[in-house]
C-alpha positions in Angstrom: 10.0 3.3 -40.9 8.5 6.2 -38.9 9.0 4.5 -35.1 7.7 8.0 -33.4 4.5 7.2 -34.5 4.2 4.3 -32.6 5.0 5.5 -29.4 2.3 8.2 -27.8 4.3 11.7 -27.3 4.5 12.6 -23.4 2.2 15.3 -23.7 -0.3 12.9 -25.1 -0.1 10.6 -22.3 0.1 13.7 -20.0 -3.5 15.0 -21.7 -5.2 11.2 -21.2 -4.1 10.8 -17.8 -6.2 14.3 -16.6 -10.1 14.8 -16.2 -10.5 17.4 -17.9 -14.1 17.5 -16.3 -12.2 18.1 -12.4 -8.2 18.0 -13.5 -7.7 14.8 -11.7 -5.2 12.1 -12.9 -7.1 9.1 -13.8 -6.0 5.6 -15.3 -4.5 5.0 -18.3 -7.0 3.9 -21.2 -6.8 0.7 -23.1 -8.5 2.5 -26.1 -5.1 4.0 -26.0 -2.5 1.5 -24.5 -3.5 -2.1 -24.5 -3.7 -3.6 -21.1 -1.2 -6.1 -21.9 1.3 -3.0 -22.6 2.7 0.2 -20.7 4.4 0.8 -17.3 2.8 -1.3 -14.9 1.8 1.5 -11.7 -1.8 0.4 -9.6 -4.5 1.0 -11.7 -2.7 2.1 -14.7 -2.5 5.8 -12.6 0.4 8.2 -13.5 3.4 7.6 -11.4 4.4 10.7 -9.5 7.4 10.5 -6.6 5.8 12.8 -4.0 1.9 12.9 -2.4 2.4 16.6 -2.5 -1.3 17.8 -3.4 -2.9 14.6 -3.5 -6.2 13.2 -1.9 -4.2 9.5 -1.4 -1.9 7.3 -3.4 -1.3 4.1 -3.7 2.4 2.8 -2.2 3.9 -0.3 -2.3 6.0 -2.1 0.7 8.0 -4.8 -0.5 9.2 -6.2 2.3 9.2 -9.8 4.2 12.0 -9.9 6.6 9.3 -10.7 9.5 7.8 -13.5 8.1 9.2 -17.0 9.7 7.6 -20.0 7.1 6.7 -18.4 4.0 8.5 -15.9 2.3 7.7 -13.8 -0.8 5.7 -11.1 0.5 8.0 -8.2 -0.7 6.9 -9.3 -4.8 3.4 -8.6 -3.4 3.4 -5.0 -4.8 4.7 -6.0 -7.9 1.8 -8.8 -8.6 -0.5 -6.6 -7.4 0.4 -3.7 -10.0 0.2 -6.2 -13.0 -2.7 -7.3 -11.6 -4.4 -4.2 -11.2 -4.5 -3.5 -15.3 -7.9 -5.3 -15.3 -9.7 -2.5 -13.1 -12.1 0.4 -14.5 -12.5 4.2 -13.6 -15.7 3.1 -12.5 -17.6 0.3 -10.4 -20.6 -0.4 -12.4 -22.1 -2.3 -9.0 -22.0 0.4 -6.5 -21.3 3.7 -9.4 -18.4 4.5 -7.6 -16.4 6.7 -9.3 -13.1 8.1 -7.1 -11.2 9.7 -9.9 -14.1 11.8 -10.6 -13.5 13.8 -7.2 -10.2 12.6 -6.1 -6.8 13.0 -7.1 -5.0 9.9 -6.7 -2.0 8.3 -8.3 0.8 5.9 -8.1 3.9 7.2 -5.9 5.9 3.9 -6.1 7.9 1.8 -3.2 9.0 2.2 -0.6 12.8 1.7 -0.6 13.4 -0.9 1.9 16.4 -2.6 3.4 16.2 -6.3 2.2 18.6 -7.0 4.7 18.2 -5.5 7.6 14.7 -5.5 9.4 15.5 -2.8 11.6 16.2 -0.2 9.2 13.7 -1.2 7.0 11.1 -0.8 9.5 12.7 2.9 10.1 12.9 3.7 6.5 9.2 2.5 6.1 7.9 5.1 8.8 9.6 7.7 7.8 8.3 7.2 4.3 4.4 7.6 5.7 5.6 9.9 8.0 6.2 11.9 4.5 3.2 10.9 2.6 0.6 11.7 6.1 2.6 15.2 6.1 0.9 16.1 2.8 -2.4 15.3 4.3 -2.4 12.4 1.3 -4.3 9.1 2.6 -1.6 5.9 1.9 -3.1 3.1 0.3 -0.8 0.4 1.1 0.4 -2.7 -1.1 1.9 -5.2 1.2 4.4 -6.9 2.3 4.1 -9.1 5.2 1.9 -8.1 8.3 5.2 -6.7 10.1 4.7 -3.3 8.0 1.7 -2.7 9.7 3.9 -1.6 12.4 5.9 1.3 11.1 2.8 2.7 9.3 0.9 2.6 12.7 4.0 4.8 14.5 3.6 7.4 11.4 -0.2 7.5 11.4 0.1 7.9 15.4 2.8 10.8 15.0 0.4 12.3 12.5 -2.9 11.6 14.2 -2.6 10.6 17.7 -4.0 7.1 19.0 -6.0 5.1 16.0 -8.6 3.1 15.5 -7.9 -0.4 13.6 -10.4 -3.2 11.7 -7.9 -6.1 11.7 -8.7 -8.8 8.9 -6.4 -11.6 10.0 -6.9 -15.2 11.2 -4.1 -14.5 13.7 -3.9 -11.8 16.7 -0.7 -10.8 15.7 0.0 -10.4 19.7 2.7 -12.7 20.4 5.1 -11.4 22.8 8.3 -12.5 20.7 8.9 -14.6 17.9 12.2 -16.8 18.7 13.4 -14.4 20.7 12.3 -11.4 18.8 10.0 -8.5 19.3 9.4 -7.7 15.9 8.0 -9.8 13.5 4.6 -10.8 11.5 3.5 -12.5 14.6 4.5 -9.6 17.5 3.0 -6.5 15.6 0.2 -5.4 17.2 1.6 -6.1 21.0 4.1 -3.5 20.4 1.6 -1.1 19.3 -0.8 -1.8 22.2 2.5 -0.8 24.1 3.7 1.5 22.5 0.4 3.2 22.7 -0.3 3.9 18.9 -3.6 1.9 19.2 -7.2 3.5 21.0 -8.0 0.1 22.3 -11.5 0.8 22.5 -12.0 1.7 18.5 -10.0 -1.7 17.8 -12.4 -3.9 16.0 -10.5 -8.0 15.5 -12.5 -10.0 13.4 -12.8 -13.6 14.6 -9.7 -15.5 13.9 -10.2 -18.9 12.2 -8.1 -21.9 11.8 -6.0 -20.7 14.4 -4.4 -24.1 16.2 -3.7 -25.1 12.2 -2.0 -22.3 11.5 -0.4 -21.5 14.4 1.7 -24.8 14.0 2.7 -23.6 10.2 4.1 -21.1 11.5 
């Protein structure tokens, strides 16, 4: 039995994952790999391990060492990769169609410290801090709300003070969380102190459910 022929050659793959219209990487075809099958990156994108000439890339944080009720944050990325099979090159609602003028792939996770929040939260900024020094936009796969944090100190060092839309039914401005200043709950304090934030281009949307979950946490 010929087993090479059932298995694409790399230049193959390397051919179906360009436009050849704008030489941009674009998602793997099912035409070509069933969706069931193949390496499981966002979007069925290539996976390259630097942003180095990129437009933005999508970038995974598995991490949950913040959270204080509900754990299993950090297999977000993961889910949301296998997930992500289902999507098109193209929205057929709006016509939006990224890949036709941007190049964007998969650079993989962040290699966090699943034991030590501290340096995790270190080895997450300097991560961005690498990406943002590409000038390659991070699409972020989360990981519990304490990444936020980290990612805000690298856009900062890149960009100055930034502007946020928070989509959250909590503030996230808790001054510690038993006895703690960083966690899911204390984010956005520190970053009002530590001045990463223009307070003034912050836009909260209204929090809801906030006494019931409050007491989960």
């Amino acid at each position: 039995m010929n087993t090479s022929a059932l298995f694409a050659p790399p230049e193959h793959f390397s051919s179906h994952f360009t436009d050849h219209r704008a030489g941009n990487p674009r998602p793997l075809s099912s035409n070509q790999m069933p969706r069931c099958g193949g390496i499981t990156t966002m979007m069925r994108l290539p996976h390259v391990g630097s942003a180095v000439g990129l437009d933005a890339c999508f970038v995974g944080v598995p991490f949950d060492l913040g959270t204080s009720n509900c754990t299993g944050a950090r297999f977000g990325p993961r889910q949301v990769h296998s997930e992500s099979v289902l999507l098109r090159l193209y929205n057929m609602a709006t016509r939006a169609a990224p890949f036709d003028s941007l190049r964007v792939v998969d650079i993989g996770d962040v290699a966090t410290n699943p034991y030590n929040l501290l340096d995790a939260i270190d080895r997450i900024e300097r991560a961005y801090r690498q990406i943002l020094s590409h000038g390659c936009k991070p699409i972020t796969l989360g990981g519990d709300h304490t990444i936020a944090l980290p990612i805000l100190r690298a856009l900062h060092a890149k960009h100055g003070k930034v502007g946020l839309i928070h989509v959250n039914a909590h503030a996230d401005v808790n001054d510690t969380m038993f006895g703690e200043k960083i966690a899911h709950g204390t984010l956005f304090r520190r970053a009002v102190e530590e001045g990463l934030l223009d307070c003034e281009r912050v836009v909260p949307t209204e929090e809801c459910c906030a006494g019931t979950n409050r007491s989960r946490r």
